[in-house]
C-alpha positions in Angstrom: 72.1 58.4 73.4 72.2 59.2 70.0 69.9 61.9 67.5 68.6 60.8 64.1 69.4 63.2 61.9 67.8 62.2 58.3 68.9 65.2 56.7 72.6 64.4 57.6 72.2 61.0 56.4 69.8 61.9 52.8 72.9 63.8 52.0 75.9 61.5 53.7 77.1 64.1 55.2 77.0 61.6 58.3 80.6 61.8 59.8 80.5 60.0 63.3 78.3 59.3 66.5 79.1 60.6 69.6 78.5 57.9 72.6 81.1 58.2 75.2 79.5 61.5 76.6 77.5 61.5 79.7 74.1 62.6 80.3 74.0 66.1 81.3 74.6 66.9 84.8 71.0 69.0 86.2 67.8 67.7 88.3 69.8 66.6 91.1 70.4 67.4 94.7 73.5 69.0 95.0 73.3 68.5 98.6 72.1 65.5 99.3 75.0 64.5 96.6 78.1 65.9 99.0 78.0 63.6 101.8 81.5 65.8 103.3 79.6 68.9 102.9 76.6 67.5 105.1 79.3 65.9 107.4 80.3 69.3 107.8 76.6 71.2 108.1 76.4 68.3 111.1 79.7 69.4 112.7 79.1 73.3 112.9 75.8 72.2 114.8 73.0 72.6 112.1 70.0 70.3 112.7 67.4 71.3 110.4 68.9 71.1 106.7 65.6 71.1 105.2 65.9 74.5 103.5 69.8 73.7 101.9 68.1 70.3 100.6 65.5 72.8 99.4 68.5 75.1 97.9 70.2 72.0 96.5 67.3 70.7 94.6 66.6 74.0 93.3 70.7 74.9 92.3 71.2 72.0 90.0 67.7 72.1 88.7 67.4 72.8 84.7 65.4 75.8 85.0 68.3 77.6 87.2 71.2 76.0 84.7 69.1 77.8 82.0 69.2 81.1 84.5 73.0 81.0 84.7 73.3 80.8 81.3 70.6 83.6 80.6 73.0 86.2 83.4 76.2 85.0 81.6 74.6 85.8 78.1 72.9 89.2 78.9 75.3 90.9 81.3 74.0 93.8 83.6 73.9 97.1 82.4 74.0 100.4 84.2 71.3 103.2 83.4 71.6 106.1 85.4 69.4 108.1 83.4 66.1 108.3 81.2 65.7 109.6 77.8 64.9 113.3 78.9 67.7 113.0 81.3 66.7 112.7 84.3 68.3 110.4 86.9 66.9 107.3 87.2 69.2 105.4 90.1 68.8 107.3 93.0 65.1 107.0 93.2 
C-alpha cells in the first residue's frame, strides 16, 4: 500500500517506498479474536458473552484508538478552584 506523493517526485526528493508494513491493526473484535480468552469466559461459567463481543468490537474500533490517543495527548488536569477563587471540586 503505497501514497503518491507528486510533490516528492516533481522535486526527486523520492527516497524509498515502504511495503513490508502491515495494515493498521483497528475495526476488529478483540474478542472474538482471542479464542484462550473465550475458552476461559466458558470455564468461569459465563453464558451470555454478548456484551464483551459488544466491548471487543467497540475496544479495537478506530474511533476508540483515536480516543486513546486524544487521553494520552491531553492529560487530566486538576482545578480545584475558579477565577474568583472559589472551590470548584467539592461541589
Amino acid at each position: 500500500m503505497t501514497q503518491p506523493y507528486p510533490l516528492a517526485d516533481k522535486l526527486l526528493a523520492s527516497t524509498h517506498r515502504v511495503e513490508n508494513q502491515p495494515p493498521p491493526l483497528e475495526n476488529y473484535n478483540s474478542y472474538t479474536a482471542d479464542r484462550v480468552l473465550q475458552e476461559g469466559v466458558k470455564r468461569e461459567g459465563i453464558t451470555d458473552d454478548t456484551s464483551l463481543k459488544t466491548f471487543g468490537f467497540w475496544a479495537d474500533s478506530a474511533k476508540a484508538i483515536a480516543l486513546g490517543f486524544d487521553a494520552n495527548r491531553y492529560p487530566p488536569q486538576l482545578m480545584t478552584h475558579d477565577r474568583q477563587g472559589h472551590r470548584i471540586d467539592l461541589r
